[in-house]
C-alpha positions as CSV (number, residue, x, y, z in Angstrom):
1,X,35.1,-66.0,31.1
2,X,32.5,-69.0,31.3
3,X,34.0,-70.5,34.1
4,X,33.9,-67.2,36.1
5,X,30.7,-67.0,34.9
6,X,29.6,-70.6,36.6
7,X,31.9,-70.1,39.2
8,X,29.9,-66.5,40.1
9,X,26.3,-68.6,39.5
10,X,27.4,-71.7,42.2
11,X,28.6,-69.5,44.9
12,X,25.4,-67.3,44.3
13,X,23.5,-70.1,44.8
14,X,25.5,-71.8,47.5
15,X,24.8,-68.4,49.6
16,X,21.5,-68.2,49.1
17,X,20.7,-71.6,50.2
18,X,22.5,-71.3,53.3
19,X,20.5,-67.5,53.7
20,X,17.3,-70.3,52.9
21,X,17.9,-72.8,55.3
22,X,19.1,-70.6,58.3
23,X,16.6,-67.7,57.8
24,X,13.1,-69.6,57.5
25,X,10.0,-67.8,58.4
26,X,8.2,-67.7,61.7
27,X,5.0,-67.3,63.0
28,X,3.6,-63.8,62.9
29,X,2.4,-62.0,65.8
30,X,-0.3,-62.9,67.8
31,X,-2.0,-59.2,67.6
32,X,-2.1,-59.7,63.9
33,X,-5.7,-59.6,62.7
34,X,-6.3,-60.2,58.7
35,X,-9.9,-60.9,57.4
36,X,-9.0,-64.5,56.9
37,X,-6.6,-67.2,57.2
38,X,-5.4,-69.9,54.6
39,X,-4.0,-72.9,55.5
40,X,-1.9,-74.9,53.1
41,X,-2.4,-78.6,53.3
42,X,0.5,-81.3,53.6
43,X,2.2,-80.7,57.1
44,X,1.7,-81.1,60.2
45,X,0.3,-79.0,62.7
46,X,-0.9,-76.1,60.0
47,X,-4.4,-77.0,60.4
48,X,-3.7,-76.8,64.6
49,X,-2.4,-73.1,63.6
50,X,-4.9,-71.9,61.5
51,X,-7.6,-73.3,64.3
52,X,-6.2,-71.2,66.5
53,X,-6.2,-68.1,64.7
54,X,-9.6,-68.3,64.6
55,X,-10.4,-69.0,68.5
56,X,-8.3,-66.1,69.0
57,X,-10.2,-63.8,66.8
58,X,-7.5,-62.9,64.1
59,X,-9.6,-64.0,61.2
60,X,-13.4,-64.2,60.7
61,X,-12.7,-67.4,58.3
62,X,-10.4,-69.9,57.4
63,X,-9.7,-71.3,53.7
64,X,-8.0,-75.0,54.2
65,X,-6.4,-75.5,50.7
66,X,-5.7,-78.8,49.1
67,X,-7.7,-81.4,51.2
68,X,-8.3,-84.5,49.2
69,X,-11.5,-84.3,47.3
70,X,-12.3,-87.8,49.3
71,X,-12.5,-86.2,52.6
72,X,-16.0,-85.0,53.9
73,X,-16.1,-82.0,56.2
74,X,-17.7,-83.8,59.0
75,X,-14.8,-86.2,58.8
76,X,-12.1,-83.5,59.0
77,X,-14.0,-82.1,62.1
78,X,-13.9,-85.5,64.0
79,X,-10.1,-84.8,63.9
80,X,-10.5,-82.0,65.7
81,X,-13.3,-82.7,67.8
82,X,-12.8,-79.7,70.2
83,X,-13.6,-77.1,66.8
84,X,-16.4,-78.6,65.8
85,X,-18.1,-75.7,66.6
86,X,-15.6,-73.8,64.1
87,X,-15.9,-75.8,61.1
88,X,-19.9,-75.2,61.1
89,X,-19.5,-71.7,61.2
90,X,-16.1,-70.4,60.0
91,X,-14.4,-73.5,57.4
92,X,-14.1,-73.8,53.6
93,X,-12.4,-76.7,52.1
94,X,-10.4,-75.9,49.5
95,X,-10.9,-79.3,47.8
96,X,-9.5,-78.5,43.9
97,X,-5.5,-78.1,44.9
98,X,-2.9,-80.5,44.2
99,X,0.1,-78.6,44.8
100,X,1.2,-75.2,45.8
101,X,0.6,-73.5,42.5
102,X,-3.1,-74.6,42.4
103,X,-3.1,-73.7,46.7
104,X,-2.7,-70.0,45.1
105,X,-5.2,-70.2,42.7
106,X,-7.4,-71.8,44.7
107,X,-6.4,-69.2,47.4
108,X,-7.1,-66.3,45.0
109,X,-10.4,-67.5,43.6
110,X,-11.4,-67.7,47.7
111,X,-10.0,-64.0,48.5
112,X,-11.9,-63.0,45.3
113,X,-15.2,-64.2,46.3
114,X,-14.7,-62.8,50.0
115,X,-13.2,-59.5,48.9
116,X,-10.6,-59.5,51.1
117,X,-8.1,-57.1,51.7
118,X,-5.8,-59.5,53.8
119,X,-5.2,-63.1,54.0
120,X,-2.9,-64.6,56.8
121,X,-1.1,-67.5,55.6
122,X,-0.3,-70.9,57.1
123,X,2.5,-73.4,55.9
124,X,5.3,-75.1,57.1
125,X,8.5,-72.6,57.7
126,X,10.7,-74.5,54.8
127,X,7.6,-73.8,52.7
128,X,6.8,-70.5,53.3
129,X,8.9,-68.6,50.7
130,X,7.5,-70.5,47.8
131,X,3.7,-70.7,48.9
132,X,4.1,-67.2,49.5
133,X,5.7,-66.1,46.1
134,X,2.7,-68.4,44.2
135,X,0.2,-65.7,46.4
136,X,1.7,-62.4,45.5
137,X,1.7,-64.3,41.7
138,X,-2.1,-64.7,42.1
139,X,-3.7,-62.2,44.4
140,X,-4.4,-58.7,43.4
141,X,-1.2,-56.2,44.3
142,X,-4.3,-55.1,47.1
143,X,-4.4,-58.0,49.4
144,X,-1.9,-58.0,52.2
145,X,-0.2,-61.5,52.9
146,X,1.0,-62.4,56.1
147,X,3.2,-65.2,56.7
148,X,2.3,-67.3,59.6
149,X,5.1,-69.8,59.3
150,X,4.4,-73.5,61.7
151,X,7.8,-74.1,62.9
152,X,9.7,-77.7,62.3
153,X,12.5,-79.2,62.3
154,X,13.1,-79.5,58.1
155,X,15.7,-82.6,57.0
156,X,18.4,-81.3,54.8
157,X,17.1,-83.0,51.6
158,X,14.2,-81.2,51.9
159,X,15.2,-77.5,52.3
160,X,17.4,-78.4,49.2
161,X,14.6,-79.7,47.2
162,X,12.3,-77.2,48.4
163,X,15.0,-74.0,47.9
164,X,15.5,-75.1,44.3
165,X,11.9,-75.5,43.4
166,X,11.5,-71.6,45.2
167,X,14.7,-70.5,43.0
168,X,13.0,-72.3,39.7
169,X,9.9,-70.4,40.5
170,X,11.3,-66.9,41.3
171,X,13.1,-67.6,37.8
172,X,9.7,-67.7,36.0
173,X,8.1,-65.0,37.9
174,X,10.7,-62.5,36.7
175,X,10.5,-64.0,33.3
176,X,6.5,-63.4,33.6
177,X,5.9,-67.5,33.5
């Protein structure tokens, strides 16, 4: 019966990392409009993303979570020299996040303050199911998240560490952790 029982537990979880690593998000349409976007430091091209959301008018404001307390603003803008323009008008850093639990906190505190009612949000694809499932643990049931998944080309190592940290953490959601 307890071998069944594993059995039944390993191909469960064999299935749903294959449904993981061949079903990962993707960028949400570009008519989508949401009062702001939150980009999730740590990959590449997310910033890029979220920058262009906001030249293209989807969001009045952009949240980027998780930048190192070190960095200064006007340092971050040099980088992207040609929305300079965007980070004196539209850009908070998010500079209290260490890791994608804190992101959503962080996150939430932000949406709080705004009172918005949606929030696109920007992460790598292989990163998207977890960052998402630490926002609906945070946000008010009100706020509407969009995934706006950056598309890469994820190693194998890391969907499997990244699926069992998601599979850990839809554990304690259900158990109310």
């Amino acid at each position: 019966m307890i071998a069944r029982f594993l059995s039944l537990l390993l191909i469960s979880w064999l299935l749903g990392f294959v449904w993981f690593a061949v079903d990962l998000p993707r960028a949400a349409g570009d008519t989508t409009v949401t009062d702001s976007v939150v980009v999730l430091t740590g990959g590449p091209k997310r910033i890029d993303r979220g920058l262009q959301v906001l030249r293209d008018k989807q969001a009045q404001r952009m949240l980027i979570s998780g930048v190192d307390r070190n960095v200064k603003a006007k340092e971050l803008a040099a980088e992207y020299a040609d929305a300079d323009d965007l980070f004196g008008c539209c850009i908070d850093l998010g500079l209290q996040a260490v890791d994608t639990r804190s992101n959503a906190l962080e996150t939430a505190r932000w949406v709080a303050e705004r009172k918005d009612k949606s929030v696109r949000l920007v992460t790598s694809d292989w990163h998207m199911f977890r960052a998402e499932l630490e926002l609906q643990q945070t946000l008010p049931k009100n706020v509407l998240i969009i995934p706006d998944a950056v598309q890469t080309s994820p190693r194998l190592m890391t969907l499997f560490t990244e699926y069992n940290k998601y599979i850990t953490r839809w554990v304690a959601a259900q158990l109310g952790v």
